[in-house]
C-alpha positions in Angstrom: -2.4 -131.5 -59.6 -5.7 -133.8 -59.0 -3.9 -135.4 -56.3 -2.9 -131.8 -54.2 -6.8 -130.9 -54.9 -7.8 -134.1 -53.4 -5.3 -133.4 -50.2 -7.2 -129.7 -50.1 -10.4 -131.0 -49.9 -10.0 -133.6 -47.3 -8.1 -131.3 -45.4 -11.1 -128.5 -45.5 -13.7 -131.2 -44.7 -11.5 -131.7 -41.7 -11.2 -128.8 -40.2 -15.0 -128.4 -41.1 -15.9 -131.8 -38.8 -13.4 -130.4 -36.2 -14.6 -126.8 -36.3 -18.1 -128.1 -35.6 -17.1 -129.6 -32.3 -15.1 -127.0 -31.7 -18.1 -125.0 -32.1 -20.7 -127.3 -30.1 -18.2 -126.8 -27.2 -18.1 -123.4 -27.7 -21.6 -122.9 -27.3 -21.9 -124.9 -24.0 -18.6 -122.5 -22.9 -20.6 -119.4 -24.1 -23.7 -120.3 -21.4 -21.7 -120.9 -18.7 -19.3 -118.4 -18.6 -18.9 -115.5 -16.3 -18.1 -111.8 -15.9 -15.7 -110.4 -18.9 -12.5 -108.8 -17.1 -12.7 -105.0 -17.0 -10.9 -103.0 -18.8 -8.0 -101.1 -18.3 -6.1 -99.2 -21.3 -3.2 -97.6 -20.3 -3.1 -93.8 -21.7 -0.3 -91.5 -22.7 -0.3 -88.4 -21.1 0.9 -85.3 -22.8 3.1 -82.2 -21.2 2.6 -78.5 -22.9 4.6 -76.0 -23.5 3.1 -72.8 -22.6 2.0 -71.5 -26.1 0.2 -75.1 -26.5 2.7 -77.1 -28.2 3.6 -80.4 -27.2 6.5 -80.6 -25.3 7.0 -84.7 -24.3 4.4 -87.5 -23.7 5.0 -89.9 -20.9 3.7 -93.8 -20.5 3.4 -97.7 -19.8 2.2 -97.8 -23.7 2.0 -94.4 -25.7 -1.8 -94.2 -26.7 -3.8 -91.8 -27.0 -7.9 -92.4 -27.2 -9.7 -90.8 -30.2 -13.6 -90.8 -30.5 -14.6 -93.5 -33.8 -16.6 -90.0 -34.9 -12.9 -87.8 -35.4 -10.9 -90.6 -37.5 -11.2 -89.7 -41.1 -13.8 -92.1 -42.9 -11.0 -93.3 -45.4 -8.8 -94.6 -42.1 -11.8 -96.6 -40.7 -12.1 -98.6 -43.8 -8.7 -98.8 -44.6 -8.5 -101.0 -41.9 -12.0 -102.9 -42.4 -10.7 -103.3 -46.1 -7.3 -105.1 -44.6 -8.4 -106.4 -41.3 -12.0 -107.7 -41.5 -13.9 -107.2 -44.7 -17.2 -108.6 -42.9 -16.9 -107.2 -39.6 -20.3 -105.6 -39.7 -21.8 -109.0 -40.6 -20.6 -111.3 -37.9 -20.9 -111.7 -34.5 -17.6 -112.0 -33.5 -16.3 -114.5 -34.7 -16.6 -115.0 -38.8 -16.6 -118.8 -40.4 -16.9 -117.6 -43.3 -13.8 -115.3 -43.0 -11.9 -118.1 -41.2 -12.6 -120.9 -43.6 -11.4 -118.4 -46.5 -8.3 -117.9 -44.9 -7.5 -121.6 -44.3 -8.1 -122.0 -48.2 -6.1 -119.3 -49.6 -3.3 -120.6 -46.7 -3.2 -123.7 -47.8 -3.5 -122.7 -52.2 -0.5 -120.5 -51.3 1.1 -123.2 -49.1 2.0 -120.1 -46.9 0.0 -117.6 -44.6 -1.1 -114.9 -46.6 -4.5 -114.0 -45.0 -5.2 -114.4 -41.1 -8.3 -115.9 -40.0 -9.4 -113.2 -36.5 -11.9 -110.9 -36.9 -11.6 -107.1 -35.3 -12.9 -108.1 -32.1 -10.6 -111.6 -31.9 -8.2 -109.3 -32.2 -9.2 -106.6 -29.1 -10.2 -109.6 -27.2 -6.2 -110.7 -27.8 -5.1 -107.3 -27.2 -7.1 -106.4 -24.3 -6.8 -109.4 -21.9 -4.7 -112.7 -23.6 -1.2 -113.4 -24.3 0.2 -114.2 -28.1 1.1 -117.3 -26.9 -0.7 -120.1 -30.0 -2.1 -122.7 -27.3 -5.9 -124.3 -28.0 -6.7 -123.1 -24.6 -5.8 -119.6 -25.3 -8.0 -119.9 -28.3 -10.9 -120.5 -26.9 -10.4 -117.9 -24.1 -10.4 -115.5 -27.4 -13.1 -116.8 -28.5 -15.4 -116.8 -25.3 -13.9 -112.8 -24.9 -14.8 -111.9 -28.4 -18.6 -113.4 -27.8 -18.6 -111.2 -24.1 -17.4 -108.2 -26.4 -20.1 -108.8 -28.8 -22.2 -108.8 -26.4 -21.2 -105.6 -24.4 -20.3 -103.1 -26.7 -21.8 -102.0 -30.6 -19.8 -102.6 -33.3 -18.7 -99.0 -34.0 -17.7 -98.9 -29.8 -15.6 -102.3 -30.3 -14.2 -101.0 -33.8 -13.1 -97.5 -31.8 -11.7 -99.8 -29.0 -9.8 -101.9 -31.7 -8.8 -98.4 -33.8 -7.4 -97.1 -30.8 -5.3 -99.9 -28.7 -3.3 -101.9 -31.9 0.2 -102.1 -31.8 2.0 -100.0 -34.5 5.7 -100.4 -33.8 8.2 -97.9 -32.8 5.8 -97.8 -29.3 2.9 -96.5 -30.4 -0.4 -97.9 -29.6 -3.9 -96.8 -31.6 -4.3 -94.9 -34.7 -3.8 -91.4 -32.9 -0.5 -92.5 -31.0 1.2 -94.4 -34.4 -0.1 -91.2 -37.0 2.1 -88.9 -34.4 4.9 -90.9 -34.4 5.5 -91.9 -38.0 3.5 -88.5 -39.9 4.1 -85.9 -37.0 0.4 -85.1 -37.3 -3.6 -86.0 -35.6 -4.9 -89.2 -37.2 -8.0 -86.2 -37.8 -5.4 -85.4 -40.2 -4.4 -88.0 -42.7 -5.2 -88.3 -46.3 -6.0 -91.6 -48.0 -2.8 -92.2 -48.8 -1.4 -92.2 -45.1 -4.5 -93.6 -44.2 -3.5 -96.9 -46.3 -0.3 -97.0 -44.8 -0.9 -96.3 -41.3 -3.6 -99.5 -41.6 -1.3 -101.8 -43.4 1.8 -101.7 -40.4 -0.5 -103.6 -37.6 0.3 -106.6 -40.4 4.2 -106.6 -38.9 5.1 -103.8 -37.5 8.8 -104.1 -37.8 8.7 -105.2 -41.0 6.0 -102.6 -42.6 7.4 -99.9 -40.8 8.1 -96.8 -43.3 11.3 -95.7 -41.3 12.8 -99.2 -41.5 11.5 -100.4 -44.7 10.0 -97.6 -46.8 9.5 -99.7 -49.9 7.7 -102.6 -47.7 5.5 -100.3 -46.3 4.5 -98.8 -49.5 3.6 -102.2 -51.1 1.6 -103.2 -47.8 -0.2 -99.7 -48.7 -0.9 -100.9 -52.3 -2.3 -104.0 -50.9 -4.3 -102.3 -48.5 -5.7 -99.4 -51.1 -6.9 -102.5 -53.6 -8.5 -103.8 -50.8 -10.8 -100.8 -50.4 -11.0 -100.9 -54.1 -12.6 -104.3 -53.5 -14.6 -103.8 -50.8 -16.5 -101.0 -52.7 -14.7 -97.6 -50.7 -13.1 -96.3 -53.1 -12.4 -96.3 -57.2 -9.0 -97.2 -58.9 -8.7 -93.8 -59.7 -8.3 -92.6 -56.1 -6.3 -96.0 -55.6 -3.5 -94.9 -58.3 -3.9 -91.1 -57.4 -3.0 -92.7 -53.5 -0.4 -94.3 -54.3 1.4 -92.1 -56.1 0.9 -89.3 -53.6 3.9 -88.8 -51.4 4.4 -89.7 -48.4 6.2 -87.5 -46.0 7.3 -89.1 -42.8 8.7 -87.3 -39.5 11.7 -87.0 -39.2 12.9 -89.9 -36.1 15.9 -88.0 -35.2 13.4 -85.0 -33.9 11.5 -87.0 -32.3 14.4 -88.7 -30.0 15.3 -84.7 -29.7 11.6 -83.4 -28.4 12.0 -86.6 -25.6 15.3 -85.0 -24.1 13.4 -81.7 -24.1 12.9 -80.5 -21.0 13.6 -83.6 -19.3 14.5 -82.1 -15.8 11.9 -79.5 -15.7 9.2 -83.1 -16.5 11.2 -85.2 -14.0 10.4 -82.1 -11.1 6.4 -82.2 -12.2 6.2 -86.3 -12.0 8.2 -86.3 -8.4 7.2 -83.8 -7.1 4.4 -81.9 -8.2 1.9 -84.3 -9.8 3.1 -86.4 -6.6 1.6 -83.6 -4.0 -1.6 -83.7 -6.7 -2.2 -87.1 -6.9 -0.9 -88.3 -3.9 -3.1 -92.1 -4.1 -2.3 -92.4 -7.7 1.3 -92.8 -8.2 1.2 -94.3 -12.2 -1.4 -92.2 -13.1 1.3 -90.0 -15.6 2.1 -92.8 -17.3 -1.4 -94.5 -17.9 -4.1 -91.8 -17.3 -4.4 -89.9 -20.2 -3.9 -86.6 -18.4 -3.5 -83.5 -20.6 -0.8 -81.5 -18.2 -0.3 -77.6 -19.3 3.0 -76.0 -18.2 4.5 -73.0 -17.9 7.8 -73.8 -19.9 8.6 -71.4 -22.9 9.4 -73.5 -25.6 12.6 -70.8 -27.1 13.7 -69.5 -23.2 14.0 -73.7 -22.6 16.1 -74.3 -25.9 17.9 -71.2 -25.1 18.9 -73.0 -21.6 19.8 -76.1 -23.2 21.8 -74.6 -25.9 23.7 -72.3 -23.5 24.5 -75.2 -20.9 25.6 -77.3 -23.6 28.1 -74.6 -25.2 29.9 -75.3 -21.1 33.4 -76.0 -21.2 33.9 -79.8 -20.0 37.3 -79.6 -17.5 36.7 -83.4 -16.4 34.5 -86.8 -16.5 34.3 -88.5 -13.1 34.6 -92.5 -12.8 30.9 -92.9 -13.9 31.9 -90.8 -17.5 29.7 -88.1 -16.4 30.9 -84.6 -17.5 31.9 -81.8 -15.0 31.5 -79.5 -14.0 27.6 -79.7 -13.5 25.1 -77.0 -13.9 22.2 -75.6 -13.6 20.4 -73.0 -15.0 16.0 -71.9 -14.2 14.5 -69.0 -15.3 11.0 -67.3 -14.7 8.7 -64.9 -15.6 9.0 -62.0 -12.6 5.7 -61.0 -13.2 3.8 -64.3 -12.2 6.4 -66.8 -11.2 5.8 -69.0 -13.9 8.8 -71.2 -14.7 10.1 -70.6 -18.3 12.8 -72.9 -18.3 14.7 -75.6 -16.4 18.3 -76.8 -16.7 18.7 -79.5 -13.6 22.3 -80.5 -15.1 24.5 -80.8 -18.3 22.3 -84.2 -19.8 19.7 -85.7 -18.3 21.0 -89.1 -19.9 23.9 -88.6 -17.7 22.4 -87.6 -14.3 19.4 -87.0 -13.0 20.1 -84.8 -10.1 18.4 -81.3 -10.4 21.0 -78.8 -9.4 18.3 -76.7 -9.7 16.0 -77.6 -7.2 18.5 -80.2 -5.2 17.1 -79.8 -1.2 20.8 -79.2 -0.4 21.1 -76.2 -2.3 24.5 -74.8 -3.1 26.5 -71.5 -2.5 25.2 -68.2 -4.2 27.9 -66.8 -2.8 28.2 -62.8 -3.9 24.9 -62.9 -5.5 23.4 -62.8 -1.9 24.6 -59.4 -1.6 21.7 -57.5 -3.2 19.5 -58.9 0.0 22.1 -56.9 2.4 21.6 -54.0 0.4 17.6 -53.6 0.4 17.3 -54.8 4.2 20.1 -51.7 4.1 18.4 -49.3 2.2 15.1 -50.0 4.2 17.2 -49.1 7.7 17.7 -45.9 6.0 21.1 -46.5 3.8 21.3 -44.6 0.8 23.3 -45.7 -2.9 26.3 -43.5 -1.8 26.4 -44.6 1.7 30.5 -44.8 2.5 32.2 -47.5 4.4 36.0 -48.4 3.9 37.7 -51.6 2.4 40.2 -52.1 4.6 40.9 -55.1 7.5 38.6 -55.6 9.9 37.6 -57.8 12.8 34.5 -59.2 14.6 34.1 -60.3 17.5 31.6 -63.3 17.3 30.1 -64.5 20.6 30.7 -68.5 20.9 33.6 -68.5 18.2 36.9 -68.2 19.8 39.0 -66.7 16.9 37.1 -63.2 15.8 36.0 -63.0 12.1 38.2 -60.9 9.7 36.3 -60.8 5.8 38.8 -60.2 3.0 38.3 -59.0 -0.6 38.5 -61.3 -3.6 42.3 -62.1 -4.1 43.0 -61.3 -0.4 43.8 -57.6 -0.9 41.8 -54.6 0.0 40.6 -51.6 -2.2 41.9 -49.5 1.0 39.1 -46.5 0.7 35.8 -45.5 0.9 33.2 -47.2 -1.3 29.7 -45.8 -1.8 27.3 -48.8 -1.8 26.9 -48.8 -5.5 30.8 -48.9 -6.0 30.7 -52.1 -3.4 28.1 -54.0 -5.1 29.6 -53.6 -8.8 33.1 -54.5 -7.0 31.3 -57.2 -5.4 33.4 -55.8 -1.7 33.1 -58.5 1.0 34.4 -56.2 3.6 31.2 -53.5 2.3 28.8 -56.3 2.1 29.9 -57.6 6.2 30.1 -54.2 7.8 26.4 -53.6 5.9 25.4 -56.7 7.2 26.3 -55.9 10.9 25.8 -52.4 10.9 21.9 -53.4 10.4 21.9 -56.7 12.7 22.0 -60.2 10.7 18.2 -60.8 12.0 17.5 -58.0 9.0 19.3 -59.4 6.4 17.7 -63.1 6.9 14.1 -61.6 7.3 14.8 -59.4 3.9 15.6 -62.6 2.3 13.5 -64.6 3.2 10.0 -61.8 2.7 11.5 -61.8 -0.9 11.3 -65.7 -1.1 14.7 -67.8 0.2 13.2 -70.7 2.4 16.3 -72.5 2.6 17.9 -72.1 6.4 20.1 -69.3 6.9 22.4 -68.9 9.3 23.1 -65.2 11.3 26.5 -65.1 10.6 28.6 -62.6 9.7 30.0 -63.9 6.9 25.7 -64.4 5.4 26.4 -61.8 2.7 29.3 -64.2 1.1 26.5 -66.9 0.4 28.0 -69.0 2.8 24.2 -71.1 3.4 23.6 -72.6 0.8 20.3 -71.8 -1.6 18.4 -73.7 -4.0 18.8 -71.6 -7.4 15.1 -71.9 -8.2 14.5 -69.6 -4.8 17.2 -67.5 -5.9 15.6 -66.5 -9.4 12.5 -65.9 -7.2 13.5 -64.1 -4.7 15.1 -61.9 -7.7 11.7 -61.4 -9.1 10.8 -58.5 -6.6 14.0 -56.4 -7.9 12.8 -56.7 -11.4 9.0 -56.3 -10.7 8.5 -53.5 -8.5 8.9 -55.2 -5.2 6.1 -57.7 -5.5 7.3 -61.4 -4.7 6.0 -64.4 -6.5 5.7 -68.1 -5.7 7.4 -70.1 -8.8 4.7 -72.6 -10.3 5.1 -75.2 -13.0 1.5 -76.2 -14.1 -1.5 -73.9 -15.3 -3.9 -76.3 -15.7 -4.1 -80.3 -16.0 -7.4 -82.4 -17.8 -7.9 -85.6 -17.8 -8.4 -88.4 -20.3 -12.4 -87.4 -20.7 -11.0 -83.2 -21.1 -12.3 -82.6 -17.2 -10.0 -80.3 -15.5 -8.8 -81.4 -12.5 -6.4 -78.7 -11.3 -5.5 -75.6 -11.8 -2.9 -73.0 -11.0 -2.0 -69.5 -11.3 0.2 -66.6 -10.0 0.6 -66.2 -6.4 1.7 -62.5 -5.3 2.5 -60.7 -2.9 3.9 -57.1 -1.4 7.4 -57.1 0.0 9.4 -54.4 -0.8 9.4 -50.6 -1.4 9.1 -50.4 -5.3 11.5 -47.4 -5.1 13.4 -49.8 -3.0 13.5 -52.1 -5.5 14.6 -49.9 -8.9 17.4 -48.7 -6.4 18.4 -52.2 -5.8 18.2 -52.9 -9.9 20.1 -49.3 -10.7 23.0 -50.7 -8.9 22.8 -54.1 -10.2 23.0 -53.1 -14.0 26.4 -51.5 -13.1 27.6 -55.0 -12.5 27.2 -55.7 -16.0 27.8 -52.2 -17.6 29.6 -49.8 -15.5 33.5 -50.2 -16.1 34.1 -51.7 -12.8 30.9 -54.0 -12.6 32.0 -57.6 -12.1 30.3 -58.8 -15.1 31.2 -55.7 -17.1 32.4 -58.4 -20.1 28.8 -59.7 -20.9 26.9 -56.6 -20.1 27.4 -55.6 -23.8 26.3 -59.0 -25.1 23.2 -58.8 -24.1 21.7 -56.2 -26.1 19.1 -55.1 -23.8 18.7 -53.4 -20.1 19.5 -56.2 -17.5 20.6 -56.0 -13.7 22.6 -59.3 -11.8 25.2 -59.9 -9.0 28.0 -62.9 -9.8 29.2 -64.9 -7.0 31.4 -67.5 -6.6 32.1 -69.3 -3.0 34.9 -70.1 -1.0 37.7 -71.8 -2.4 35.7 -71.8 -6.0 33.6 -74.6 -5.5 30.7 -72.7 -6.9 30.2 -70.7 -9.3 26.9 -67.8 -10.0 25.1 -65.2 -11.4 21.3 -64.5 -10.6 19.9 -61.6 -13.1 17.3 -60.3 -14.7 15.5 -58.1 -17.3 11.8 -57.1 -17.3 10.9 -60.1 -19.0 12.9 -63.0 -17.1 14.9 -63.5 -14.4 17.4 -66.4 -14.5 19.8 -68.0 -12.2 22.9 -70.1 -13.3 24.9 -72.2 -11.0 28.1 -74.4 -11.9 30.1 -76.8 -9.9 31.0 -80.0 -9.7 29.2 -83.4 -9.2 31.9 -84.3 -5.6 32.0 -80.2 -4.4 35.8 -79.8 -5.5 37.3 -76.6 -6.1 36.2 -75.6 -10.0 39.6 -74.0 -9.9 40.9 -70.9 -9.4 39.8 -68.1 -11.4 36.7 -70.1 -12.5 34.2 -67.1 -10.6 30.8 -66.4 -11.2 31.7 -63.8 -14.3 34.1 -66.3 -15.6 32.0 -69.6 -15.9 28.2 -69.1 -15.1 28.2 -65.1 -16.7 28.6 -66.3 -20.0 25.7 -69.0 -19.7 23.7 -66.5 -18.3 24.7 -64.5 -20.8 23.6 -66.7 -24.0 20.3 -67.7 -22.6 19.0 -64.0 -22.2 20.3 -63.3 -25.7 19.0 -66.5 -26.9 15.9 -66.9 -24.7 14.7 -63.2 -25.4 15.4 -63.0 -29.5 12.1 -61.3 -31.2 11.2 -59.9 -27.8 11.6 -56.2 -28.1 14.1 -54.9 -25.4 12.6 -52.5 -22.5 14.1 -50.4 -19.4 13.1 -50.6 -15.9 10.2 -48.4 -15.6 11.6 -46.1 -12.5 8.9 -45.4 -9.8 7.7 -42.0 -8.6 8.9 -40.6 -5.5 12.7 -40.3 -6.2 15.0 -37.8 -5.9 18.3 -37.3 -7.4 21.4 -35.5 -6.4 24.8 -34.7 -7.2 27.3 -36.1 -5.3 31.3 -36.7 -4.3 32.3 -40.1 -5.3 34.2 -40.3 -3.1 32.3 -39.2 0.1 28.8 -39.6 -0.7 28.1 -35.9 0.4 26.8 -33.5 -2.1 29.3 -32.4 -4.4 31.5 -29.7 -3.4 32.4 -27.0 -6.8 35.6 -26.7 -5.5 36.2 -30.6 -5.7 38.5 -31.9 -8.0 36.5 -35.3 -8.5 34.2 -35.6 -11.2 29.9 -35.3 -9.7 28.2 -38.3 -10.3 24.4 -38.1 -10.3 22.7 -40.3 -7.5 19.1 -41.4 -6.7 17.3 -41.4 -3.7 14.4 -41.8 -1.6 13.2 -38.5 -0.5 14.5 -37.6 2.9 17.8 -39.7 2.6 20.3 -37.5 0.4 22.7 -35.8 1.8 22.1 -32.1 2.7 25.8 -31.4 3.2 28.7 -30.6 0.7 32.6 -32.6 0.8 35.2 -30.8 2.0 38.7 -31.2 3.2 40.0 -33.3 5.0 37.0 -36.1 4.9 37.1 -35.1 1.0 41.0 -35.2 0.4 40.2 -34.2 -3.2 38.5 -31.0 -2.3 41.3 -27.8 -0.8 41.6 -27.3 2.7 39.5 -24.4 4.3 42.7 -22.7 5.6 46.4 -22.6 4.0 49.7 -21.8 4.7 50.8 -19.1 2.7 54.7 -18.7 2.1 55.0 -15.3 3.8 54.3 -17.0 7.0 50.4 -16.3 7.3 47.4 -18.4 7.6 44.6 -17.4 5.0 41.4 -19.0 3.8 40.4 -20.6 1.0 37.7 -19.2 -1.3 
């Protein structure tokens, strides 16, 4: 026992001679040394939901800075207590603290108690590597001395609070209190505050998710610290540490960084791109406070409805197909409410979406030929016949002949309504050329479709393709009263000292005829509720008024619905990864109608279901079904009640033989005489 106390003290005057010229060399170092490095914290920066809650953070090193003044009092010396009893008493660097260490070390014959002050430690963290060299040693120690210089103790001890390692990625008090208690560092009681202070120790090993019952003895150790350093009694040690401790839960937090993930992917490559066009990285290290337009319910609603999609196949890379895509916005402003760019972001990254190529709407382009129609002057029961028919297209040799679904023909008149429930492709092409294609294209593109179309005849079939974000805009107008908006992603973004540094906000415009518009919208809810509507087998899903047009292109490669109610409009595409056939039967109605389906009952629960408010200035009428003419008594059809725009309804009755439901005028009687009908 004398001899180990012997070996002790020769081994503390040893270090003692060596410290001192250590020390001496130091001080020469001290006067000759230059410039400290500046420096350069990376900061998280956090994305919004629209209603203010965090959505996802994104970063080199997830940090967040909090002013010294904000972090509870019981935090600060939690960490004094544990880290660097005397830190307000040195300068930097303590001998005191160091030479108590190497005792207590060598007593315990293993490290119990580490020997760097606060600012040794920043000056490590800040600009050094772990690596235990001499000459990195006294780089620490010439840094701490510069820091000492620079900055007071309480800036240093908020530079130190906010940039130590925590585990699980999380760098500074604010950043590690969010990821293991779900809550602001503002916001921790004494007993979190103990723990949080004892992980920096060994962060894998102190961790409370991996090693709840470590962590909690660190926090004991760290609590009679504070007892000893005069913060607090034993009483409010022993009430700490038997206050529980409730922790996030990890498996939510993996969830919240999946949320969203296409709709943040769009903002970092292309928005905050065109924002901060000389400052690529600064998402991931500047701190910026980014305020979006996503809905936090209408984007679960997405994900949850996408991820109820039947899977038919994996491709070669085990990703699932089909694909699909699903935005919705607000048809008031424009603002994006939600953003499906494909089944699972961990499985692909490309944003159906918003994809440059686009894809086929096909059918749900219709509702375009229809309001360029009904601003030529077409009416809801405007007639023209399914049946074969040709068109002669300059520079194609073989002329074009459009078909109905299935390759049959209804083989009668349809009033425009009828044809747009039906979903006629011979209606929608004779519509389309009646009016001139240069109509159609400038209709669709005034209501907000910038991808490249093409004046063919076969345009109403969706055969260019269209990015489904333009299509949900250029829905917008239907469901708003005819004004068109300009989606937008962002409402505002601050950066890491709360200055905003842009801002955004609805961009609107007139385009179409409000009455116009409700006509367009009247016909479109018969797709989902009238008995004929192509999507008549979601329509009573919903629980709510809503309008949409299905579509599905040639050989079923692609399958749609764009729709909307006052409160959202949505489109939903599905396809696969390679553009193969989906399969037939796979339409619009069939796969993306259901989707479509879910997210409006989903993505509207709690929001009180409304009508289309219908403009002034229309008129309505009855009418033959069948002719579009105002109904004859004497016809056997049933009336139907129409709407129009003053000016437009008919002002003449059916009657035979246009009508073949309504008696001829003369008949033959049996006698051998002509006489007339009455």
């Amino acid at each position: 026992m004398k001899r180990a106390a012997r070996v002790s003290i020769v081994l503390i005057m040893a270090l003692l001679i060596a410290g001192t010229g250590v020390f001496g060399f130091f001080v020469l170092s001290v006067a000759g040394m230059g410039d400290m490095p500046e420096i350069d914290t990376p900061l998280t920066s956090t994305f919004y939901y629209h209603n203010g809650e965090v959505l996802a953070t994104r970063f080199e090193q997830n940090r967040f800075e909090l002013p010294l003044e904000d972090m509870p009092e019981h935090l600060v010396e939690a960490v004094i207590a544990v880290e660097d009893r005397r830190f307000y008493r040195h300068f930097g660097i303590d001998p005191q603290g160091l030479m108590r260490a190497v005792v207590r070390n060598i007593q315990e014959r293993r490290v119990v108690e580490g020997g760097s002050t606060i600012t040794q430690q920043l000056a490590r963290n800040l600009f050094l590597t772990h690596e235990r060299t001499f000459t990195r040693k006294i780089q620490e120690a010439l840094l701490t001395v510069q820091l000492e210089r620079k900055f007071t103790k309480d800036e240093i001890l908020e530079k130190y609070m906010n940039t130590i390692y925590f585990g699980h990625a999380a760098y500074g008090v604010e950043a590690a209190s969010q990821t293991y208690f779900g809550k602001s560092a503002r916001d921790l009681n004494l007993a979190e505050s103990a723990m949080l202070a004892g992980i920096p120790r060994g962060p894998a090993y102190y961790s409370p998710w991996l090693n709840l019952a470590a962590a909690q003895n660190r926090q004991k150790t760290v609590l009679s610290r504070m007892v000893g350093a005069g913060y607090i009694t034993a009483d409010q040690r022993d009430a700490a540490i038997d206050e529980p401790i409730v922790l996030q839960n990890r498996s939510e937090l993996r969830g919240r960084s999946q949320a969203g993930a296409y709709f943040i992917d769009y903002l970092i490559q292309r928005q905050l791109a065109a924002i901060f066009p000389d400052d690529p990285q600064i998402v991931y290290r500047g701190g910026l406070q980014i305020h979006t337009t996503l809905d936090k319910t209408m984007q679960a609603a997405a994900e949850e409805a996408i991820a109820k999609l039947d899977v038919f196949s994996t491709n070669n890379n085990g990703v699932r197909q089909p694909q699909a895509a699903l935005v919705a916005l607000d048809p008031e402003t424009g603002a994006v409410r939600a953003m499906m760019g494909g089944r699972d972001f961990r499985e692909t990254q490309i944003n159906y979406a918003t994809m440059a190529s686009g894809q086929s709407p096909g059918s749900a382009f219709k509702p375009f030929v229809y309001a360029a129609a009904l601003e030529a002057g077409y009416t809801p029961a405007t007639i023209h016949t399914s049946e074969p028919v040709s068109f002669n297209i300059p520079g194609f040799p073989e002329p074009y002949e459009p078909s109905e679904y299935g390759g049959k023909f209804y083989e009668r008149p349809l009033r425009m309504r009828e044809a747009l429930a039906l979903s006629s492709n011979v209606v929608a092409v004779k519509t389309h050329m009646d009016i001139g294609p240069q109509r159609t294209i400038e209709m669709a593109q005034r209501m907000g479709i910038k991808s490249p179309l093409q004046p063919y005849a076969s345009l109403p079939l969706g055969t260019s393709n269209v990015i489904p974000l333009e299509m949900a805009a250029a829905f917008a107008p239907f469901a708003n009263g005819g004004i068109s908006v300009q989606p937008f992603f962002i409402t505002k973004i601050t950066d890491a000292r709360g200055r905003t540094v842009f801002e955004s906000g609805p961009v609107l415009s007139k385009v179409l005829d409000e009455r116009i518009a409700y006509l367009i919208t009247d016909m479109l809810k018969d797709v989902l509720f009238s008995p004929s509507g192509t999507a008549r087998s979601i329509g009573p899903q919903l629980g709510r008024p809503a309008a949409a047009k299905t579509g599905t292109s040639n050989e079923h490669k692609d399958a749609y619905i764009v729709g909307y109610t006052p409160d959202v409009v949505a489109a939903v595409w599905i396809g696969n990864e390679d553009n193969t056939t989906l399969g037939w039967g796979r339409t619009g109605s069939v796969l993306a109608g259901p989707v479509w389906a879910d997210f409006i009952r989903e993505g509207l629960k709690g929001v009180e279901p409304r009508d289309f408010e219908q403009p002034e200035g229309l008129a309505a009428a009855v009418i033959c079904p069948y002719t579009g003419l105002l109904h004859n008594p004497r016809c056997s059809l049933e009336p139907v009640t129409e709407l129009f725009i003053p000016g437009t309804q008919p002002s003449e009755q059916c009657r035979w033989p246009a009508c073949p439901h309504c008696p001829p005028e003369w008949q033959w009687h049996w006698d051998g005489f002509w006489f007339r009908s009455r």
